[in-house]
LUMRO-606556 format. One record per residue (C-alpha): x, y, z. Coordinates in steps of 0.05 Angstrom, whole numbers. Layout:
residues N
{{X; Y; Z}}
...
This chain:
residues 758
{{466; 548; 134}}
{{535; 510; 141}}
{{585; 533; 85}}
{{582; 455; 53}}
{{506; 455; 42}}
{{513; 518; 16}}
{{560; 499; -34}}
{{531; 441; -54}}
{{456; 488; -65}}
{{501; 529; -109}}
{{518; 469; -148}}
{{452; 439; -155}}
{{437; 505; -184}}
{{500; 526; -225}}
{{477; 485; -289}}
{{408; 512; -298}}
{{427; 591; -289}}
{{470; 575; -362}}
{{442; 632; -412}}
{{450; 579; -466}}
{{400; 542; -450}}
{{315; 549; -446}}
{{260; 493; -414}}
{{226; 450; -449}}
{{168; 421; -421}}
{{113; 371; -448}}
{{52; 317; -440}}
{{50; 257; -468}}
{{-30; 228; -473}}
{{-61; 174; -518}}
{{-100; 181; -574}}
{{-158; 167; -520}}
{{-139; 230; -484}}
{{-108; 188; -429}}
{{-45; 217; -388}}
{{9; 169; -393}}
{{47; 153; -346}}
{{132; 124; -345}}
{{135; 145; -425}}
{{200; 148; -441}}
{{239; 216; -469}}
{{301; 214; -506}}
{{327; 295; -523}}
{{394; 306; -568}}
{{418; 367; -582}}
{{487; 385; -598}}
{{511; 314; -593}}
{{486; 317; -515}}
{{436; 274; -494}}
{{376; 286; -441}}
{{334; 237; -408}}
{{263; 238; -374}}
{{204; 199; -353}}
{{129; 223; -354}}
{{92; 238; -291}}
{{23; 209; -267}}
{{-5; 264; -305}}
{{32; 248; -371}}
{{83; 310; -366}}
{{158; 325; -368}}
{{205; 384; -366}}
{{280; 391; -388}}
{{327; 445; -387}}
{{367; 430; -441}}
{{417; 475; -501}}
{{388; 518; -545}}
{{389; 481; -624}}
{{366; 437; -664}}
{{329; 382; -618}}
{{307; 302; -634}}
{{255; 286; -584}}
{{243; 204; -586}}
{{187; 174; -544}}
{{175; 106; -523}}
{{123; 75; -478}}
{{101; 5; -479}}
{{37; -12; -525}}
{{47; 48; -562}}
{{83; 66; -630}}
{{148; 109; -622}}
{{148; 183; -644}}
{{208; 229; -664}}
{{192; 297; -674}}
{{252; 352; -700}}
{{237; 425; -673}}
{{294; 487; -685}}
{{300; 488; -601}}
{{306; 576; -586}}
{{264; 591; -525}}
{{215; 559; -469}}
{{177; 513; -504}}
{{110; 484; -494}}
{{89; 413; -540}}
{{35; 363; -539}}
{{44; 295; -560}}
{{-5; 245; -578}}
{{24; 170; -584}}
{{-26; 119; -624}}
{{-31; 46; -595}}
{{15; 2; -633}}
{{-40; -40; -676}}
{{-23; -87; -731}}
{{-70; -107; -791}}
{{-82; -176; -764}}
{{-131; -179; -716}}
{{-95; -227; -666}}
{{-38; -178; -658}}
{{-92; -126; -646}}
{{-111; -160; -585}}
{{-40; -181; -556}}
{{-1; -112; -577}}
{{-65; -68; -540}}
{{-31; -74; -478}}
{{15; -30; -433}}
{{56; -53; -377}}
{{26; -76; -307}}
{{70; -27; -277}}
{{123; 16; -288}}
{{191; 25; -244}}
{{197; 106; -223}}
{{262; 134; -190}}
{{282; 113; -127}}
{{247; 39; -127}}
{{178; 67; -139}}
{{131; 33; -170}}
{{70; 58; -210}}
{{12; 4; -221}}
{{-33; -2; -283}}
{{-92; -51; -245}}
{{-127; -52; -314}}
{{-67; -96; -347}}
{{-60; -137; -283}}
{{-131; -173; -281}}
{{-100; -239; -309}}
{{-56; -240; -241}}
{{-88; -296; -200}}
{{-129; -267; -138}}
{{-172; -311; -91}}
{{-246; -286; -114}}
{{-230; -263; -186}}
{{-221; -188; -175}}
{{-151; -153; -170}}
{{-121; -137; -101}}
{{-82; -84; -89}}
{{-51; -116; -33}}
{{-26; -184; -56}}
{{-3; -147; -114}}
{{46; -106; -66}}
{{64; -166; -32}}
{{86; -195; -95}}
{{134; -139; -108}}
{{213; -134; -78}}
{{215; -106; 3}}
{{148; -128; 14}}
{{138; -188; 58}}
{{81; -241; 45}}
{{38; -241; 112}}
{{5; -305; 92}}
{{-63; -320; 93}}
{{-106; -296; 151}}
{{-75; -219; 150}}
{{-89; -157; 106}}
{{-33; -121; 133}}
{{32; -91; 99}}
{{102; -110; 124}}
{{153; -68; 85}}
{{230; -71; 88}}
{{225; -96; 166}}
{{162; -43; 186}}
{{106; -57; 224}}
{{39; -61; 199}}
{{17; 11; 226}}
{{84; 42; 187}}
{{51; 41; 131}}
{{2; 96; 97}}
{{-55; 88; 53}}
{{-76; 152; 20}}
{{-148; 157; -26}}
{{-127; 205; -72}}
{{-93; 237; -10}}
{{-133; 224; 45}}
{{-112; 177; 98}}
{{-146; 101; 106}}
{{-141; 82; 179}}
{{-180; 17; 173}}
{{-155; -22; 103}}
{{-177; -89; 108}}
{{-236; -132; 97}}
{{-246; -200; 141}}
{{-171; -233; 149}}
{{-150; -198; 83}}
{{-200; -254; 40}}
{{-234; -189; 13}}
{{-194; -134; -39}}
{{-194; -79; 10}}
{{-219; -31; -43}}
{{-262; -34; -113}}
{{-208; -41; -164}}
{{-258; -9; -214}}
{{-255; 60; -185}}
{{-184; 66; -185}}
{{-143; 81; -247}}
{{-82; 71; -214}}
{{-26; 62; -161}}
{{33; 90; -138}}
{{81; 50; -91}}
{{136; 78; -47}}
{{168; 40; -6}}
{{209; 95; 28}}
{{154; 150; 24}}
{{208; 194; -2}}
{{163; 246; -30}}
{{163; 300; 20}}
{{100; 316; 11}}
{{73; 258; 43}}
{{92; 239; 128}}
{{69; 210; 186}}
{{89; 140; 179}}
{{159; 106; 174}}
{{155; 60; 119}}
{{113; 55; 56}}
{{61; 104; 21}}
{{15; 76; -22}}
{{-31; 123; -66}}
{{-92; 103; -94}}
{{-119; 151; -154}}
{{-188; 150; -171}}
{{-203; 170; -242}}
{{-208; 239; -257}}
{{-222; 243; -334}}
{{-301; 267; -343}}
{{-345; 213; -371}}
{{-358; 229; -437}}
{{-419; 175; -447}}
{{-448; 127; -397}}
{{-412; 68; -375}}
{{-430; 7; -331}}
{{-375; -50; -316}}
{{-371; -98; -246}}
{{-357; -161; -234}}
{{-404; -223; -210}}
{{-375; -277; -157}}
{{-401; -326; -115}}
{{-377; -295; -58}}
{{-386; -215; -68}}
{{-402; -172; -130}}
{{-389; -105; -148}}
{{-414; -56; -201}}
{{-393; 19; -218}}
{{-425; 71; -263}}
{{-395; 120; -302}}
{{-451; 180; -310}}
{{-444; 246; -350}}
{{-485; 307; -325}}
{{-456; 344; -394}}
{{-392; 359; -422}}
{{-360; 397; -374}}
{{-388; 348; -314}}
{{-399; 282; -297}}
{{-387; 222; -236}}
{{-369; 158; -225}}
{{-412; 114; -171}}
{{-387; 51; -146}}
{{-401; -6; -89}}
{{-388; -81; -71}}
{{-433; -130; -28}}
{{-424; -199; -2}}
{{-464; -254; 5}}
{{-427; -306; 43}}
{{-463; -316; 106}}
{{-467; -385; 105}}
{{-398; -396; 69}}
{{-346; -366; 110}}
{{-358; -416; 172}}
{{-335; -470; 130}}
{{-272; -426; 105}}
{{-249; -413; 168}}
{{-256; -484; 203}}
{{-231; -515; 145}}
{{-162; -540; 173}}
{{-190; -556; 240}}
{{-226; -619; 273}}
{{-251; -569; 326}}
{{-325; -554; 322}}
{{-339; -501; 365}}
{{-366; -450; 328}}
{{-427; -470; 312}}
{{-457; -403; 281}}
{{-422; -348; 243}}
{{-441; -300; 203}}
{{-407; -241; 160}}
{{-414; -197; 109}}
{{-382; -130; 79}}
{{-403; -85; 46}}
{{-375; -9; 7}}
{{-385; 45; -36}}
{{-336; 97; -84}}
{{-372; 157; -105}}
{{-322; 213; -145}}
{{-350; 273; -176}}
{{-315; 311; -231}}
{{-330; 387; -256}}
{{-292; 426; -300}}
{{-324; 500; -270}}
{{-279; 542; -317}}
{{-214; 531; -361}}
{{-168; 541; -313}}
{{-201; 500; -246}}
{{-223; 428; -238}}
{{-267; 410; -170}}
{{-264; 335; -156}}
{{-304; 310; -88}}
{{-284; 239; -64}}
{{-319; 189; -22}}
{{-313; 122; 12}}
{{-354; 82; 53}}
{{-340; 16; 80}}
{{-381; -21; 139}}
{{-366; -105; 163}}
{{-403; -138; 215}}
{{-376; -208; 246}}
{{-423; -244; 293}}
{{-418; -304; 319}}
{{-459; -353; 378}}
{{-436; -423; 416}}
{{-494; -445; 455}}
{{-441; -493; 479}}
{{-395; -435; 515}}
{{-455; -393; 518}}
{{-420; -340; 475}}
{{-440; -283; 434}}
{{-389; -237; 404}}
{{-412; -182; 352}}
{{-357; -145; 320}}
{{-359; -87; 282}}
{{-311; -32; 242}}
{{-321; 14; 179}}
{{-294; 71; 153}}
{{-312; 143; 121}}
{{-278; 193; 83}}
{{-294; 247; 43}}
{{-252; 297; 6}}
{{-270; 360; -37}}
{{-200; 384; -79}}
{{-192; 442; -134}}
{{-145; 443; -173}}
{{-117; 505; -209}}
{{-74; 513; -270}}
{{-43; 582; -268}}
{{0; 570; -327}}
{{36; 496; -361}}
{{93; 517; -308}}
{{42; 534; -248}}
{{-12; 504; -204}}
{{-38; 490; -150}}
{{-89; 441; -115}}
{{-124; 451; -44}}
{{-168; 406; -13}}
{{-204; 393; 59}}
{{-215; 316; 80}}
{{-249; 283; 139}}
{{-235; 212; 149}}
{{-262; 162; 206}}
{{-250; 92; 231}}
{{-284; 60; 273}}
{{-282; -14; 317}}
{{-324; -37; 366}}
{{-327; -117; 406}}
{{-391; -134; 437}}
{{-386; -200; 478}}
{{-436; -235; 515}}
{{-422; -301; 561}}
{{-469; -325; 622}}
{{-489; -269; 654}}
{{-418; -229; 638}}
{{-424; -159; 588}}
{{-361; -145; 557}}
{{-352; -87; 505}}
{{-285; -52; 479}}
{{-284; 2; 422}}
{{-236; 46; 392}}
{{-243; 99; 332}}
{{-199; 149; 300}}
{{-223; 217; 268}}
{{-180; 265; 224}}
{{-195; 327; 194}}
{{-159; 355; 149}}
{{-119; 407; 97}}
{{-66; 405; 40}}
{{-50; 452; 0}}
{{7; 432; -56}}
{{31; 486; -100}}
{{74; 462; -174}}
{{122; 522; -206}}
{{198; 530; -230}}
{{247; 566; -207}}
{{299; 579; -272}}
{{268; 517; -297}}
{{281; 466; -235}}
{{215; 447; -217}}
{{187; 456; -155}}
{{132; 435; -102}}
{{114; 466; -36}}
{{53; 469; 9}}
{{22; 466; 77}}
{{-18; 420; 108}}
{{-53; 411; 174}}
{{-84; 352; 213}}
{{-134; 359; 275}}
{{-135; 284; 307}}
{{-188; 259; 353}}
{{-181; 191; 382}}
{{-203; 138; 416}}
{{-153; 83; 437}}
{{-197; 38; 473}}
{{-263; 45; 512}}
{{-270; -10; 562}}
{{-340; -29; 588}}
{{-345; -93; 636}}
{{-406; -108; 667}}
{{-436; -160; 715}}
{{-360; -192; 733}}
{{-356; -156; 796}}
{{-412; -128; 842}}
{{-395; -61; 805}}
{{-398; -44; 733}}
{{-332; -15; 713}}
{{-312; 34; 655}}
{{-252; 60; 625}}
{{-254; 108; 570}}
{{-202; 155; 550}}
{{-197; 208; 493}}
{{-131; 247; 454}}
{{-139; 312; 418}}
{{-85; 326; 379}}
{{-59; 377; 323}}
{{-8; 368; 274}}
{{19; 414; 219}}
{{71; 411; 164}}
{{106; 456; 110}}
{{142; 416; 53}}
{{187; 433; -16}}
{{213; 382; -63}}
{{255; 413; -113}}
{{282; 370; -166}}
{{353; 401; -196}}
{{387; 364; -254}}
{{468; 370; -227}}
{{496; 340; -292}}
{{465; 325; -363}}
{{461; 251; -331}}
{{449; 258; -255}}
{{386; 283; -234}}
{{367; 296; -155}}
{{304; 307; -116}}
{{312; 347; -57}}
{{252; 349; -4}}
{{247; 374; 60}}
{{187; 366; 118}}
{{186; 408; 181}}
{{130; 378; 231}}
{{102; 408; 286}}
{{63; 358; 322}}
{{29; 374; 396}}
{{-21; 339; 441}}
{{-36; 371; 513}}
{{4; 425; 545}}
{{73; 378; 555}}
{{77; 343; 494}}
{{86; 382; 426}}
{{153; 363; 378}}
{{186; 398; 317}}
{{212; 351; 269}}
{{264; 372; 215}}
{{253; 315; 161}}
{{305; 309; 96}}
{{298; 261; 39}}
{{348; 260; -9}}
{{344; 228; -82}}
{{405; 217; -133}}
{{379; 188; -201}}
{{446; 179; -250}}
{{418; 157; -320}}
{{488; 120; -344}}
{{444; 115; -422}}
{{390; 91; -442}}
{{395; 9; -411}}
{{427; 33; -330}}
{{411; 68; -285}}
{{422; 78; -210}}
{{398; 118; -152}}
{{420; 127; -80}}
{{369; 151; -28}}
{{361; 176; 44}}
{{300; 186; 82}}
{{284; 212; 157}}
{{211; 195; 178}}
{{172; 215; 239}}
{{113; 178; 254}}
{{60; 214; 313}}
{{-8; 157; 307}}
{{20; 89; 322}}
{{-20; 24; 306}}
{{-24; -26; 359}}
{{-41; -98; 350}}
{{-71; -142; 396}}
{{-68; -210; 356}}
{{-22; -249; 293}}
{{-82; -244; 255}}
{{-98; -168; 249}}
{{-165; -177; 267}}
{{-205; -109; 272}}
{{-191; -110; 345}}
{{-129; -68; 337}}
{{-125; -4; 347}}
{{-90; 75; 348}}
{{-62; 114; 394}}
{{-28; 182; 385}}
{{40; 210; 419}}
{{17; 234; 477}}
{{19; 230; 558}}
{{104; 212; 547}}
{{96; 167; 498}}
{{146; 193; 447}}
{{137; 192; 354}}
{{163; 131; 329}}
{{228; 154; 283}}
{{266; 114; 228}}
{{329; 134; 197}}
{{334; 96; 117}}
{{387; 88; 61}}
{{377; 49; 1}}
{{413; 41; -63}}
{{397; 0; -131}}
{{396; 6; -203}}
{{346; -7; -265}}
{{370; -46; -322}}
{{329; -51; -391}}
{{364; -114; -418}}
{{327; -120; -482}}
{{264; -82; -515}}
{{218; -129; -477}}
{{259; -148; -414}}
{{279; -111; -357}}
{{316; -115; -278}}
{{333; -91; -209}}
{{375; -88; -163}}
{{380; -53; -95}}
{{394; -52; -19}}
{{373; -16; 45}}
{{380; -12; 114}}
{{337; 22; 165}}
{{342; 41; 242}}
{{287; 53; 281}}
{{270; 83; 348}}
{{209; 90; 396}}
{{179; 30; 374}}
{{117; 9; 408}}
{{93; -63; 435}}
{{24; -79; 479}}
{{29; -147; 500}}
{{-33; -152; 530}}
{{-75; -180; 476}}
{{-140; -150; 469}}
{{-146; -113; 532}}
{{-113; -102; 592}}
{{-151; -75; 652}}
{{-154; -56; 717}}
{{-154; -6; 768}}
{{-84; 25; 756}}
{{-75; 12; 678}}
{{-56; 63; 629}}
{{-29; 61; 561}}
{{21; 103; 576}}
{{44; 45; 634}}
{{23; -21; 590}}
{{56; 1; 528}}
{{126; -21; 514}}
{{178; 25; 476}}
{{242; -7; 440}}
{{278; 4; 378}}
{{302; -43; 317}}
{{337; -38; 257}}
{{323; -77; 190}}
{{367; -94; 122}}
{{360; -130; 53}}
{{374; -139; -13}}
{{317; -133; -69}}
{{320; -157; -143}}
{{264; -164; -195}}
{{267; -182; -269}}
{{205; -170; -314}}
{{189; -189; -386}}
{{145; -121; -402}}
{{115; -144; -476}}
{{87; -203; -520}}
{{44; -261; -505}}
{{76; -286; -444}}
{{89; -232; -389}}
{{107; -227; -320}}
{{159; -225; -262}}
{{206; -258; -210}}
{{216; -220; -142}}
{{262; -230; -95}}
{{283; -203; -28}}
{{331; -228; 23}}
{{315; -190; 86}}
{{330; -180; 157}}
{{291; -145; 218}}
{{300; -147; 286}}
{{272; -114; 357}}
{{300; -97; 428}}
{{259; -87; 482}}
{{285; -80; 549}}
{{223; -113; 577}}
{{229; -164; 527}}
{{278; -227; 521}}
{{314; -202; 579}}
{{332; -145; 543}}
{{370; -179; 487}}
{{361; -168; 413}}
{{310; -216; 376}}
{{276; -230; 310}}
{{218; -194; 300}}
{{154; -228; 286}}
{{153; -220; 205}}
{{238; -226; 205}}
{{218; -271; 138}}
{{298; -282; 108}}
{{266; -303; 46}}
{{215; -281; 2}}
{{198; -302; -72}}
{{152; -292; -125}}
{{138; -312; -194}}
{{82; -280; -230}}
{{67; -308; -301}}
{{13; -277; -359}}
{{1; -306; -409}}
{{-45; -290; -469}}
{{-64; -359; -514}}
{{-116; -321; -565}}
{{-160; -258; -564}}
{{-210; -314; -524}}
{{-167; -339; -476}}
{{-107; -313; -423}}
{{-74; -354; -361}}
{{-40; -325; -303}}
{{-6; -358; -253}}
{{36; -339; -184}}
{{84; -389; -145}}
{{100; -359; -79}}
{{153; -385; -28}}
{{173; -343; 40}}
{{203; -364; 100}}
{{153; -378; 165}}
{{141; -319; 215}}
{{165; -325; 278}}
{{137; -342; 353}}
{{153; -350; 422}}
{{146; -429; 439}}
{{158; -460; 509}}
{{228; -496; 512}}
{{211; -534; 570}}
{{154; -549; 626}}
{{151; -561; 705}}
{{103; -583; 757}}
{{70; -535; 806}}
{{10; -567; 854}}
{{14; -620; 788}}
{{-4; -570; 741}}
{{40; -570; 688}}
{{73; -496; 681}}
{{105; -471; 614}}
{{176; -450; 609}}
{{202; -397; 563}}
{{271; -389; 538}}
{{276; -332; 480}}
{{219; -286; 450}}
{{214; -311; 378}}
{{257; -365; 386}}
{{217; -413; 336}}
{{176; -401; 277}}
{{127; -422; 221}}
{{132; -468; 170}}
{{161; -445; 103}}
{{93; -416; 63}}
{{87; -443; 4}}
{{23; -426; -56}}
{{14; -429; -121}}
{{-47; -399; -152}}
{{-81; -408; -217}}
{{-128; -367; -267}}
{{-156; -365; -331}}
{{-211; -312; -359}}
{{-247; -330; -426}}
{{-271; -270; -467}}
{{-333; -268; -498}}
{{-319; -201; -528}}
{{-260; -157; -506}}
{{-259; -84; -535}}
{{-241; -16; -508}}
{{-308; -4; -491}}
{{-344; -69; -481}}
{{-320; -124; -449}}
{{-356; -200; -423}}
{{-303; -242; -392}}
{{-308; -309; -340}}
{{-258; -312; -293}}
{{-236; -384; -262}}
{{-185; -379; -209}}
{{-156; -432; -155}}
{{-125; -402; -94}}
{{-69; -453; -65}}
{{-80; -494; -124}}
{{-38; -550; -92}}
{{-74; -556; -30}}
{{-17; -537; 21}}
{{-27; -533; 94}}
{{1; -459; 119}}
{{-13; -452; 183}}
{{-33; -384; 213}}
{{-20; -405; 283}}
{{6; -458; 326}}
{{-35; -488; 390}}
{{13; -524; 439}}
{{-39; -584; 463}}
{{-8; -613; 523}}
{{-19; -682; 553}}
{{-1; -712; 625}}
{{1; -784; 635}}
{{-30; -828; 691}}
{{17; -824; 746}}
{{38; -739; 725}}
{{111; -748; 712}}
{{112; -742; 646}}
{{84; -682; 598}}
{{79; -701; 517}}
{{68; -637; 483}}
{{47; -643; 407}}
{{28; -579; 358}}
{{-29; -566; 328}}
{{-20; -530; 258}}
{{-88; -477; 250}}
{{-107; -470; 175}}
{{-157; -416; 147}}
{{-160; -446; 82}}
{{-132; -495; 37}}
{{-157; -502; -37}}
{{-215; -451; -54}}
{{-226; -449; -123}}
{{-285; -388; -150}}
{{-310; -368; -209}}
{{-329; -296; -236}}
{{-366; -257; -284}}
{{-327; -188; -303}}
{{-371; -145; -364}}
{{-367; -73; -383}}
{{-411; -44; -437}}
């Protein structure tokens, strides 16, 4: 170790070794036993003052002087507590906030709320889905999703897509994790759908630079769903009934010490999403389609002794598209679902130590049937993981701590080609990866100064597939939190990433068609290089702000312009893939009214993202395809009576960009497109504004009847999701007249919903 970083070690450390000075540590729950989360801790002793923010599971810890101590705690929807305690040793305390409820029975209603979500260090985001159900969503259920792409650094991908794009990524840059196992496949047909049943989640944490060590393998974003782990103490039933898809989940106690919660979705839109789809087109041609989707949650919860909690996820998704032209004589079946399942226990040593390990196994799976004439044509792809972490909590002189080990086995299938009846020989191409990836981690979390706290991670990859390709990875990520008082903040933040399975796209759309591939065979990770900076401003009691930058570099990017398929004798991946690098940059500002009848936010982000291929553009730098340089959002709640609330979003982001033919030349008469620069053109500006409004026939904390009315692109606005270039010659073929045709999914679709819970 160079003498600098071990100088500055020694100062991370020097504060904490003080003799003076013991640990506190606490949790913060509700008077319903719930952890809560962001609560806000205010410590003076000594005429010092200490800052800290709960954890997801409601606790804190601060090294602070031995005396008297004030310990004030504030978290939205909740009454404030002080508490005085003569401060001499390690200390462990409980707190208990009660909901902040007035006599009058309207204020009980509008003051029983916390905040939608909460900012964490860093430009992390924690989401409370419960509080967000007035937020306007195209079938009446929340989306975890659009509500990410209503957030700074997250780019709209307009309608038609179910994809992420995150401070200039790529789709496949970004990781889903189900209570820690990975999601390979995250999105129901076009993104119409919520990916997953809101009702089995309790909550959501966002990072956009996955700057927790403890989570890898992609470049951009990590995204953590939590399913709820608090034993059912009585039976509960809730769901939600649409025209378009319902979903109900169960809440069962076995006894006191066990219990589980069931949940799953169908859809019954066979004969409804035709229509959808052709609404913003005169062209007819398919004349039969048919979908439907459907899932199921399943968590079980046992407390098997004081000390050790066993929790088993599952998930279990399955869609089918089909559809038949008697006119083209097509049939094309399509087909992708996904299954995980996780076992994890969780052991508490001590209210300083423990320790969770769990095994997962997660599958995705595509597969394209198509039938035309006599012609067979079939393409499928899957990707299997099995899996390990192990994640281990402690102090060391009261800095805390986290290490563990994890390991990955990977079994893929990029693409298995079948063709049959084109030639006079059937034809196959099938090819398989097996590969192995492991990982060690610590995040240690030092406070340098009474104000400036840091988190310090570090991830060492090893990552191998075959006998030539195997990489060690050295990854740092470095967090600075200065806490200037109780209103500013700010944080700086660097972050190396190595990513080893690499989404490739074959269409705008994100159809289920894409697919993964793993390094392997030459084809090198994916890395990105990211610093950020910004600061968190509470302005008033009720109104809050940020403010913040990055920039990111990125190498070994990956490209397959081929579309769906390309085949022949002599293709590989390894030879049709292209490699290239980019870079991306913006500035991201939000402002948020937190509390009182009217809530919401305005998000802004002024980005910039760009690609360079040599194959590409003649090897000159170009915009890549979501380079959006503006994105907004407005996101309005508000809450008329205990009856009825309103919510409202007004979205406005610049068009995606497209290659377009700059000119056009005869060959044999034919007219022959000419290309000048890759993404040289690009979408209309996307512009929607959707409406909702539930109605409450009885709203409790444990019952609830509600209807849900909500108008997706209230205003009817045509956004296109792709451009068709239909060319005309004239009598005598000397002249070409090329006009565009602008492809809409869906214009206004308004839906209503029935949400209970009893």
């Amino acid at each position: 170790m160079s003498k600098p970083i071990l100088f500055f070690f020694l100062f991370c450390f020097s504060t904490v070794f003080a003799q003076s000075k013991a640990t506190i540590t606490g949790n913060i729950q509700s008077s319903e036993n719930e952890s809560l989360l962001g609560a806000s801790i205010s410590l003076d002793v000594n005429n010092q003052h200490y800052y800290a923010i709960s954890d997801i599971l409601g606790s804190f810890s601060e090294n602070i002087p031995l005396g008297q101590v004030k310990i004030t705690i504030n978290q939205i929807g909740y009454l404030a507590k002080s508490i005085h305690l003569d401060f001499v040793k390690d200390t462990l305390i409980s707190i208990v906030l009660e909901k902040d409820i007035s006599l009058l029975k309207e204020v009980i209603i509008s003051n029983d709320k916390k905040s939608g979500f909460t900012n964490l260090s860093g430009g992390r985001l924690s989401f409370n889905l419960k509080e967000l159900s007035s937020v306007p969503t195209v079938l009446g259920t929340t989306d975890i999703i659009k509500l990410l792409q209503l957030t700074p650094g997250v780019q709209n991908s307009g309608d038609a897509n179910g994809y992420l794009y995150v401070r200039g990524g790529d789709p496949g840059h970004n990781a889903i994790l189900y209570d820690g196992t990975p999601i390979y496949g995250m999105s129901h047909l076009l993104g119409i759908f919520p990916f997953y049943n809101t009702d089995h989640i309790k909550g959501v944490e966002f990072d956009k630079s996955s700057s927790n060590a403890k989570y890898g393998g992609r470049l951009s974003s990590t995204t953590l769903l939590v399913p709820n782990k608090k034993i059912p103490s009585e039976l509960g039933i809730q769901g939600n009934i649409g025209i378009l898809a319902s979903q109900l989940t169960l809440a069962i106690p076995v006894n006191d010490k066990t219990g589980f919660y069931i949940s799953g979705r169908k859809t019954y839109i066979d004969e409804v999403v035709a229509p959808l789809l052709n609404s913003g087109s005169n062209n007819k041609d398919v004349q039969d389609m048919k979908y439907g989707f459907s899932d199921g949650n399943m968590t079980f919860i046992s407390q098997i002794s004081k000390n050790n909690l066993l929790s088993v996820d599952a998930f279990i998704s399955g869609d089918v598209l089909r559809i038949k032209d008697s006119n083209l004589a097509l049939k094309t079946d399509l087909k992708w679902s996904n299954f995980t399942v996780s076992p994890t226990l969780a052991t508490t040593f001590s209210p300083k130590i423990s320790m969770s390990n769990s095994v997962y196994f997660s599958k995705y799976s595509n597969e394209l049937n198509m039938e035309q004439a006599t012609i067979e044509f079939g393409v499928s792809s899957y990707v299997k993981d099995f899996g390990f972490n192990n994640a281990f909590r402690y102090s060391i002189k009261s800095v805390p701590v986290e290490s563990g080990v994890q390991y990955v086995h990977h079994n893929l299938q990029p693409q298995k080609v079948n063709i049959e009846n084109l030639t006079d020989n059937n034809t196959t191409q099938n090819n398989i990866i097996n590969a192995d990836e492991a990982a060690v981690f610590t995040t240690i979390k030092p406070k340098l100064t009474n104000r400036l706290n840091a988190e310090l991670g570090l991830r060492i990859n090893y990552y191998t597939s075959g006998s030539n390709d195997s990489y060690l990875h050295f990854q740092p990520r470095v967090l600075l939190n200065y806490i200037a008082n109780e209103k500013y903040s700010f944080y700086g933040s660097y972050n190396r990433q190595y990513q080893y399975l690499s989404l490739i796209t074959t269409s705008s759309v994100g159809i289920p068609t894409d697919f993964w591939i793993a390094s392997s065979e030459g084809i090198k990770p994916q890395s990105s290089d990211e610093f950020s900076i910004g600061s968190n401003q509470n302005i008033s009691k009720n109104i809050s702000s940020s403010l913040g930058g990055f920039y990111r570099s990125m190498k070994n990017l990956l490209e397959y312009p081929y579309g769906i398929t390309q085949f022949n004798e002599i293709t590989t991946l390894k030879n049709d893939l292209l490699v290239g690098k980019g870079k991306a940059c913006g500035l991201e500002m939000m402002l948020r009214k937190n509390n009182g009848k009217f809530t919401g936010w305005l998000s802004y982000t002024l980005s910039w993202s760009d690609r360079n291929f040599d194959e590409l553009n003649n090897g000159k730098t170009y915009f890549a395809k979501y380079d959006r340089r503006h994105n907004l959002s407005v996101v309005g709640m508000y809450d008329l009576n205990p009856k009825w609330n309103f919510g409202i979003t007004q979205i406005f982001s610049s068009g995606n960009r497209f290659t377009m033919p700059t000119s056009w030349y005869f060959i044999n008469n034919n007219p022959v497109k000419e290309y000048s620069e890759y993404n040289n053109a690009q979408m209309p500006n996307y512009i929607r504004t959707d409406l909702s409004v539930n109605y409450f026939f009885v709203k409790t904390n444990k019952k609830e009847s509600a209807l849900n009315f909500s108008i997706y692109n209230t205003f009817n606005i045509d956004n296109p999701i792709y451009v068709i270039l239909d060319v005309k010659v004239n009598n005598d073929k000397n002249t070409v007249i090329v006009k565009q045709e602008k492809k809409v999914l869906y214009r206004i679709l308004p839906s209503i919903s029935w949400r209970f819970k009893f």
